[in-house]
VEXDREN-2710 file (C-alpha; in Angstrom, 1 decimal):
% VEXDREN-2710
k/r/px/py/pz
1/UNK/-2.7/-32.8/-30.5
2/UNK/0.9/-31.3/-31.4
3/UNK/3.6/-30.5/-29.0
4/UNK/5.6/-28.1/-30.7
5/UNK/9.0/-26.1/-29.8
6/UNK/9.7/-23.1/-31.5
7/UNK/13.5/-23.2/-32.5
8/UNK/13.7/-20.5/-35.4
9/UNK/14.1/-16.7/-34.9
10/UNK/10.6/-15.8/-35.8
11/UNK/6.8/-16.2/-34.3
12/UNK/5.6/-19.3/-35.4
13/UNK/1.5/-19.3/-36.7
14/UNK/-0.7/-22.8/-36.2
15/UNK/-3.9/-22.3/-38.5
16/UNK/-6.5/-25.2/-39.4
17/UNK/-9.3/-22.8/-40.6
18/UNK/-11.7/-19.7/-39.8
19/UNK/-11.3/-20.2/-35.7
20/UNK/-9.0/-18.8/-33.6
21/UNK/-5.0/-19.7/-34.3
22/UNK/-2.3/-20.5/-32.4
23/UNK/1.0/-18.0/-32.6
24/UNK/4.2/-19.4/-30.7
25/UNK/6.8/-17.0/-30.3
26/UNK/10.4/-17.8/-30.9
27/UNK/11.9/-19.5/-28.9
28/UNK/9.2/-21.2/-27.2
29/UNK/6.8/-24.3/-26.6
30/UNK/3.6/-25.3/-26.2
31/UNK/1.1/-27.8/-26.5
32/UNK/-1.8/-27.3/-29.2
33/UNK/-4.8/-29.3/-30.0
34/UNK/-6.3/-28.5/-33.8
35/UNK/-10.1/-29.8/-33.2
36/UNK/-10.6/-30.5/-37.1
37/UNK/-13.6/-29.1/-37.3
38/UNK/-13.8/-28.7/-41.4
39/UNK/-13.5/-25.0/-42.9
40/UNK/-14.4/-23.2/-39.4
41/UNK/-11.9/-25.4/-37.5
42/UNK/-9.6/-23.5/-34.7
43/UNK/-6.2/-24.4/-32.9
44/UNK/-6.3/-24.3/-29.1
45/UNK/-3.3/-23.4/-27.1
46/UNK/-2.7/-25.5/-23.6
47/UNK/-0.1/-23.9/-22.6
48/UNK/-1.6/-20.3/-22.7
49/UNK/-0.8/-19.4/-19.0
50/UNK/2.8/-20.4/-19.0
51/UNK/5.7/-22.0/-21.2
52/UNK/5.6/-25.1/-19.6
53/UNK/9.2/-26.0/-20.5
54/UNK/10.6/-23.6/-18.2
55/UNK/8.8/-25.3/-15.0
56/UNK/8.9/-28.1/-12.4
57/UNK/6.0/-28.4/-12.0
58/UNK/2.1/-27.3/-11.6
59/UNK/0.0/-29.4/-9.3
60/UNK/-3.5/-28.0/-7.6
61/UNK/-3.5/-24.8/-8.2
62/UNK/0.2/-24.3/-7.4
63/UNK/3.3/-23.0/-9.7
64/UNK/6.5/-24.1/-8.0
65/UNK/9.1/-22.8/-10.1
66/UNK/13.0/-24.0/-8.8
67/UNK/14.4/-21.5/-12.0
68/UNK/12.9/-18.1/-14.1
69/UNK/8.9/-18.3/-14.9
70/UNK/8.9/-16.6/-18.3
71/UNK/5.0/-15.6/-19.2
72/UNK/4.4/-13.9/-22.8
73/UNK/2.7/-10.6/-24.2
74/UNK/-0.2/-12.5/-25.2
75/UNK/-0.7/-14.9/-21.7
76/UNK/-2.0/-14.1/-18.3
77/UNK/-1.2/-16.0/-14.7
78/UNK/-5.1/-16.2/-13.9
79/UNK/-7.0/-18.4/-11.5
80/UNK/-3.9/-19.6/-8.9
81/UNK/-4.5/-19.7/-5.4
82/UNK/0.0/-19.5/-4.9
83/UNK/2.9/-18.6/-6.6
84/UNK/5.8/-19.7/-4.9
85/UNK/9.0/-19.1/-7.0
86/UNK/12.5/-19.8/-5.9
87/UNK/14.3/-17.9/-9.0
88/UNK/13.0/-15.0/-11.2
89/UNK/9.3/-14.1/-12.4
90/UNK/9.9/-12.1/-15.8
91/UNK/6.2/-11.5/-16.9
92/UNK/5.1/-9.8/-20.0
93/UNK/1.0/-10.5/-19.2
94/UNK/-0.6/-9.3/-16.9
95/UNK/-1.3/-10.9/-13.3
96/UNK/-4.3/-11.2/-11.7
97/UNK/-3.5/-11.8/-7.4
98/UNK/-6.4/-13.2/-5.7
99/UNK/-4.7/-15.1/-2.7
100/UNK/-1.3/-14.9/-1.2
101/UNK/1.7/-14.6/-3.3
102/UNK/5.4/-15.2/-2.0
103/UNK/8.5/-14.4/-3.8
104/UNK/11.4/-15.9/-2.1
105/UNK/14.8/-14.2/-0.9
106/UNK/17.3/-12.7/-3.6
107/UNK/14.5/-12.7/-6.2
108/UNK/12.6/-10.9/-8.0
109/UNK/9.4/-10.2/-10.7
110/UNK/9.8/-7.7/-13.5
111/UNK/6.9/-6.2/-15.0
112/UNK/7.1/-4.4/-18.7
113/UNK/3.9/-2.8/-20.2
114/UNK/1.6/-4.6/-17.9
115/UNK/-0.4/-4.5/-14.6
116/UNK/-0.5/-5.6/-11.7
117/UNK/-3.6/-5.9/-9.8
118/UNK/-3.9/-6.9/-6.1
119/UNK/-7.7/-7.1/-5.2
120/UNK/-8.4/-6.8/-1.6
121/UNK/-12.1/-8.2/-2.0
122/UNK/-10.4/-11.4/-2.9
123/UNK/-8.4/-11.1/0.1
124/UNK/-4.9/-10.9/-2.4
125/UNK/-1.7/-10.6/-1.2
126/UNK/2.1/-9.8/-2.5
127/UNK/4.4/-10.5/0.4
128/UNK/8.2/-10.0/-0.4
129/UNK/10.5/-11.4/1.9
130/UNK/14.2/-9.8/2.7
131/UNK/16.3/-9.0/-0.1
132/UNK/13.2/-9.4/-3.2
133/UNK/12.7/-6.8/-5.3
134/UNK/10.0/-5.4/-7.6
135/UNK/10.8/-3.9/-10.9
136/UNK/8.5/-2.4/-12.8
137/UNK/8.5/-0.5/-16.2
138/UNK/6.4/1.9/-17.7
139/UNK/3.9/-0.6/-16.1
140/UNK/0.5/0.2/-13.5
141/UNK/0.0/-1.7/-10.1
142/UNK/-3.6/-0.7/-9.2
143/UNK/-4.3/-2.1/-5.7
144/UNK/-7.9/-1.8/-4.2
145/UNK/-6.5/-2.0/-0.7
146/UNK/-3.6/-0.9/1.4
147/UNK/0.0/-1.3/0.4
148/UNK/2.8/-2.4/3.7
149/UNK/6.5/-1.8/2.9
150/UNK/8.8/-2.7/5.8
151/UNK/11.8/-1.8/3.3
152/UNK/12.0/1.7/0.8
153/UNK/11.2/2.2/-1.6
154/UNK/13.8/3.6/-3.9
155/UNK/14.5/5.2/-7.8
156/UNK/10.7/6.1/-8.2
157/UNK/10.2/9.2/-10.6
158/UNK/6.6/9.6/-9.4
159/UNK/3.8/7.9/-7.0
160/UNK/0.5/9.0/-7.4
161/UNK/-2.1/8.1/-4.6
162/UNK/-5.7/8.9/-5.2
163/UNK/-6.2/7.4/-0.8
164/UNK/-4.2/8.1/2.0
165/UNK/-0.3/7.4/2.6
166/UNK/0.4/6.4/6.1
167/UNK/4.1/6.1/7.2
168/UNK/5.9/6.0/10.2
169/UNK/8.6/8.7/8.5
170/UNK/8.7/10.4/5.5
171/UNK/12.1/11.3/4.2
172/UNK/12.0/13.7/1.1
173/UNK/15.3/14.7/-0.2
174/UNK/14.0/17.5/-2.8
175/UNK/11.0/19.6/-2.8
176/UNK/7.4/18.6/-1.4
177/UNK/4.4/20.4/-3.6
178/UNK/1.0/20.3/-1.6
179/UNK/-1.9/21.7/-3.0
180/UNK/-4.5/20.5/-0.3
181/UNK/-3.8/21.0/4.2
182/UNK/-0.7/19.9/5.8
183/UNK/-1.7/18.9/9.1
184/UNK/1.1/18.4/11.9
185/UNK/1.1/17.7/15.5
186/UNK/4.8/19.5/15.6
187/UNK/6.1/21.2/12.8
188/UNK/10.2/21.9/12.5
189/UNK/11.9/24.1/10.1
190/UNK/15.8/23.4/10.3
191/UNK/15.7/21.6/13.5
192/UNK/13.6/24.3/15.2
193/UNK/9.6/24.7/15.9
194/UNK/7.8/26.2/12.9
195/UNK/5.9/28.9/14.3
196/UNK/2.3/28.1/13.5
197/UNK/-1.4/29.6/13.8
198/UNK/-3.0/29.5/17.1
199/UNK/-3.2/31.1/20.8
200/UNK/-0.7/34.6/20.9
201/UNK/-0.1/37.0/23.4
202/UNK/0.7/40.6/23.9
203/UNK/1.5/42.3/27.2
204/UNK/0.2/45.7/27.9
205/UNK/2.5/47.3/30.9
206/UNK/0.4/50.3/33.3
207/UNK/2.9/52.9/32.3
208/UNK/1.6/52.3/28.6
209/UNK/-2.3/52.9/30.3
210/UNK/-4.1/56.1/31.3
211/UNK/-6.7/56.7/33.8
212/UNK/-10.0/57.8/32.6
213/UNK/-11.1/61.4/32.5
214/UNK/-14.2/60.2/34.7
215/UNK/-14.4/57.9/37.5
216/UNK/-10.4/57.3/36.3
217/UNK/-7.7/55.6/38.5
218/UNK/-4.9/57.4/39.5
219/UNK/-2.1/58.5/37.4
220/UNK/0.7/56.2/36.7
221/UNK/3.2/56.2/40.0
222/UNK/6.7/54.6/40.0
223/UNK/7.3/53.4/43.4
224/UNK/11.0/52.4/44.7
225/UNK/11.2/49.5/46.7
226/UNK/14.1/48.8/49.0
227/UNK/15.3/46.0/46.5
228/UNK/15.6/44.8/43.7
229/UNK/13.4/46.4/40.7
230/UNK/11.3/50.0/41.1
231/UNK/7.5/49.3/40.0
232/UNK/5.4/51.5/37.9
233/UNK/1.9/51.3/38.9
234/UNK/-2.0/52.7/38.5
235/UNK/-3.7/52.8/42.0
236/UNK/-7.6/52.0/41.5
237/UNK/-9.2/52.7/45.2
238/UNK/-11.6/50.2/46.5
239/UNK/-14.6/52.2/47.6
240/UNK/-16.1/52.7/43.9
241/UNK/-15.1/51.3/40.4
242/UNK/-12.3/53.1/38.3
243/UNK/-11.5/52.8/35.4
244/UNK/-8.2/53.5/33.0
245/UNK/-7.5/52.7/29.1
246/UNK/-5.0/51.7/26.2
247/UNK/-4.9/50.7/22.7
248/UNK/-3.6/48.3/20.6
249/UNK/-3.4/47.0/17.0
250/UNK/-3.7/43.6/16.8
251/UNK/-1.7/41.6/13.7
252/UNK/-3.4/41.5/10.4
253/UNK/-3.3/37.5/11.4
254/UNK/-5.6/37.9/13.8
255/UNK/-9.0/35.7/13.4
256/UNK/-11.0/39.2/14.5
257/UNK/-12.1/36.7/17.4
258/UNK/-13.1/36.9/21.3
259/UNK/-10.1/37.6/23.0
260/UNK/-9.0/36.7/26.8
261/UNK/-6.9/38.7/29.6
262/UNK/-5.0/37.7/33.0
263/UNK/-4.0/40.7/35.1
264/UNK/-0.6/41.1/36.9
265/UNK/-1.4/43.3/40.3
266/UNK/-0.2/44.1/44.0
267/UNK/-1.4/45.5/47.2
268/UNK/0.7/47.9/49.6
269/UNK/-0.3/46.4/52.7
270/UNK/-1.2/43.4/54.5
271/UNK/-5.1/42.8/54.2
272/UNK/-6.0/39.2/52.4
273/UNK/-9.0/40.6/50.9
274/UNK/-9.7/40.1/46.9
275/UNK/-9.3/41.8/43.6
276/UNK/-11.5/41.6/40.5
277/UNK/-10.9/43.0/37.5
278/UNK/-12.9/43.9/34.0
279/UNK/-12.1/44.1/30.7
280/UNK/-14.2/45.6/27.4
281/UNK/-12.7/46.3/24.3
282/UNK/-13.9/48.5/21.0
283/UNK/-12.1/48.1/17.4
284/UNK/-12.1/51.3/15.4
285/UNK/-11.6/51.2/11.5
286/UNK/-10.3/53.8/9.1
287/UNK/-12.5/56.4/8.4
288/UNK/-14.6/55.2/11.7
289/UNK/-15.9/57.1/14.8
290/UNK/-13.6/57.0/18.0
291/UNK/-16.6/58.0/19.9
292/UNK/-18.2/54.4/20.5
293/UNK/-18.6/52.3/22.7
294/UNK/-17.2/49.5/24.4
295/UNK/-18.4/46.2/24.3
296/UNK/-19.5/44.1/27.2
297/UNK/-17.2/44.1/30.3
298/UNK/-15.8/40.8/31.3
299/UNK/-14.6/40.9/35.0
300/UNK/-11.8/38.2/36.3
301/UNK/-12.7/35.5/39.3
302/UNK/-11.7/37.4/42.3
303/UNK/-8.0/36.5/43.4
304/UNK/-7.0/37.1/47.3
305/UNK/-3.8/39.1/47.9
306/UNK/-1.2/36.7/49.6
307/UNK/-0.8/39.4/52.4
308/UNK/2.5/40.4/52.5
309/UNK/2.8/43.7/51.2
310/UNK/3.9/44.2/47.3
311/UNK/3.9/40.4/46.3
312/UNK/3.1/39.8/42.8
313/UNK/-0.2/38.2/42.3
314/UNK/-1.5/37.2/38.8
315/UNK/-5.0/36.6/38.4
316/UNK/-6.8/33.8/36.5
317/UNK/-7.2/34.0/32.7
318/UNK/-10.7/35.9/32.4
319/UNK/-13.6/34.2/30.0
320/UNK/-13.8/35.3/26.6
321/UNK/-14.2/39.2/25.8
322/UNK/-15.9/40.2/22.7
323/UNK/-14.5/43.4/21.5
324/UNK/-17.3/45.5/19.9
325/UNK/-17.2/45.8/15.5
326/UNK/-13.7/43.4/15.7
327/UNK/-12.1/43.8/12.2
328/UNK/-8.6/43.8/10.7
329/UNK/-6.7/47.1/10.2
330/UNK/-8.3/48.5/12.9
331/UNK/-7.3/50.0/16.5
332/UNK/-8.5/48.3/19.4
333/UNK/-9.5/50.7/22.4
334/UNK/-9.7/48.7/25.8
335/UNK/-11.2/49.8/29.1
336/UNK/-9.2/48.2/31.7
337/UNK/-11.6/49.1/35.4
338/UNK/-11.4/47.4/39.1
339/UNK/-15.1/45.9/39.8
340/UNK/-14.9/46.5/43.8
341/UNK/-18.7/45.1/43.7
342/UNK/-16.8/41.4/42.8
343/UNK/-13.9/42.0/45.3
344/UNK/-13.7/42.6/49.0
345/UNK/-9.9/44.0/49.1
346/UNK/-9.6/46.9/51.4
347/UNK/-6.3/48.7/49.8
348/UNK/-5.5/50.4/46.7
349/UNK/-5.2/47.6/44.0
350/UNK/-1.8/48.3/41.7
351/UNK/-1.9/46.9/38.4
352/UNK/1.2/46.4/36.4
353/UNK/0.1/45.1/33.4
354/UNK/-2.1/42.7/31.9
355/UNK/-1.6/39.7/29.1
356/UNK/-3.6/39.7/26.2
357/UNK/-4.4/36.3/24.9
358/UNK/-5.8/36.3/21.1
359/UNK/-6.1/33.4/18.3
360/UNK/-4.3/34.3/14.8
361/UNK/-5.7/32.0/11.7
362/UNK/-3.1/33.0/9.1
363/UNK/0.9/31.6/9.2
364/UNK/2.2/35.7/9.0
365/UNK/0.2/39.4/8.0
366/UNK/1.3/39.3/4.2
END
C-alpha cells in the first residue's frame, strides 16, 4: 500500500507488471495498493472516485464537501445515494445521479467534455437552490425524465428537445423557426389578435338579391320610415313559396365545406305569426355549366314576428347547408325562398339580408 502525492508538473505512472497501472496527475493524491502478483501484477487506485485530499469527509454513502470537490478525466462519482457540497463541484468525469442531489446557495458544478445523466427510473434528482448555477461546456446532460427550472435559463446557444417543453411563458428575443404545428388558444401579433383559421362570415344585403323569374318574390322596394334609416327590402307573400337569388365567391381559404345562414327580416303589420326561411346553394367552376342545380334546401326554425310593425327580427342560425359540386375558384349561386308550409305568418315577409357563416382552413388565399 502507497499513499502517494503528486508534487511535480507532470502525470505520474505506478507500474508493477502486465496489469492495469496507476496514472496520478499532477498535482494530485491518491492511495494505491500494488498486489505483487509476479510478472502479471497490477496497481489498484483507491481513490478512483475522488482526490481524497480535497475532502472532509465520506461516510455511508455521503460526500460532504465544506470546500471545491475536484474529480479527474479519468474518474467517475458513481454509486452515492447524496452529494451535498457547500463550495464548488468542478468535475472532469462523468456523473451518474441516481437519488437526490443538492448543491447549496452561491455555488456551483462545472462540467467540461462530460455528461450528465439524471435517470428518472432511479428516481434521480438535481435540485439547485437560490443563487446555484450550472455551467456546462461543450458537455451533454441527457435526462430520461422531466427537467423543473423555477429560475432562467440564460447564454444558451442551442437546446435541443427530442419530448415536450412545457412552460408557463416563453420569452424569445430573436426569431422562432418551427417546422411541425403551432397550436395556440390566443394568438397575438404586436399586442393585437392574430387573425386565425376558423368560423367567417359574409353578409349578403336584399338590394344585392333578385327575385326569380318563376314563382319569384317581388322586386327589391326601398321603403321610408318616419325615422331614422329607409329599408330596402324583397316582399315574399305568404300564400305560396317564393323564391329570389344571389352569388358569391367565397375566399380561396375556404375549406369547400357545409356552410350555415341566419336571416335578418320584418313584417309591416301587427300579426305574431311565424317565418321560415330556406337556403340551397350551387358552386360553378370555370369552364362549368351555370345551368345546374341547387343542392338540398335547408329551411330555418320558424321565428314569430314580435308584433309591432317593422321591428327587426333575426332568425336562428340554420343547420348545415351543403352547396352542390363545392370547390375553390368557383361562383357560388344561392336560392334564398320563404317556406310558408314551415311558417304560419299572415303578412308579406321582408328580408333584409342574410349572414353567411363558412369555415376557412388556410391562414390567407396565397
Amino acid at each position: 500500500m502507497y499513499m502517494i502525492l503528486n508534487s511535480t508538473n507532470q502525470s505520474l505512472s505506478i507500474t508493477q507488471g502486465s496489469g492495469s497501472n496507476v496514472t496520478i496527475l499532477a498535482g494530485k493524491s491518491a492511495i494505491i495498493l500494488a498486489d505483487g502478483a509476479g510478472s502479471g501484477a497490477a496497481v489498484t487506485d483507491f481513490t478512483s472516485l475522488v482526490s481524497i485530499s480535497e475532502l472532509d469527509g465520506v461516510t455511508a454513502g455521503t460526500v460532504t464537501a465544506s470546500k471545491a470537490v475536484v474529480v479527474d478525466a479519468n474518474k467517475d462519482i458513481t454509486g452515492f445515494r447524496n452529494i451535498t457540497a457547500t463550495g464548488d463541484v468542478d468535475i472532469d468525469g462523468a456523473v451518474n445521479i441516481a437519488a437526490a442531489t443538492t448543491i447549496a446557495t452561491d455555488n456551483k458544478i462545472q462540467f467540461r467534455d462530460t455528461g450528465l445523466y439524471i435517470n428518472s427510473s432511479a428516481d434521480g434528482q438535481l435540485d439547485l437552490v437560490a443563487d446555484t448555477e450550472i455551467q456546462i461546456a461543450a458537455t451533454t446532460i441527457d435526462i430520461d425524465g422531466a427537467v423543473v427550472l423555477n429560475g432562467a435559463i440564460t447564454g444558451a446557444t442551442d437546446i435541443t428537445l427530442s419530448g415536450e417543453l412545457d412552460a408557463a411563458t416563453l420569452d424569445i428575443s430573436g426569431n422562432a423557426d418551427i417546422d411541425g404545428t403551432l397550436e395556440a388558444d390566443v394568438l397575438t401579433v404586436d399586442g393585437a389578435a392574430a387573425k386565425v383559421a376558423g368560423l367567417e362570415t359574409i353578409y349578403v344585403p336584399s338590394n344585392a338579391m333578385y327575385p326569380n323569374t318563376t314563382n319569384g318574390c317581388a322586386f327589391a322596394t326601398q321603403v321610408e320610415l318616419s325615422n331614422g334609416p329607409e329599408i330596402k327590402v324583397l316582399d315574399f307573400d305568404p300564400s305560396s313559396d317564393e323564391n329570389a337569388q344571389f352569388t358569391v365567391c367565397f375566399p380561396k381559404s375556404w375549406n369547400e365545406g357545409t356552410i350555415t345562414f341566419q336571416p335578418f327580416w320584418t313584417v309591416t303589420g301587427t300579426d305574431t305569426g311565424t317565418v321560415a326561411w330556406g337556403l340551397s346553394g350551387v358552386s360553378i367552376a370555370n369552364d362549368g355549366s351555370i345551368n345546374t342545380a341547387f343542392g338540398t334546401n335547408v329551411v330555418t326554425t320558424a321565428k314569430a314576428f314580435s308584433g309591432t310593425s317593422n321591428d327587426l327580427m333575426v332568425s336562428d342560425t340554420s343547420g348545415a347547408v351543403t352547396i352542390a359540386s363545392a370547390a375553390v375558384d368557383t361562383q357560388t349561386y344561392f336560392q334564398i325562398m320563404r317556406d310558408v308550409s314551415a311558417d304560419s305568418q299572415t303578412g308579406d315577409a321582408r328580408l333584409l339580408g342574410i349572414k353567411l357563416f363558412f369555415t376557412t382552413d388556410a391562414k390567407n388565399d396565397a
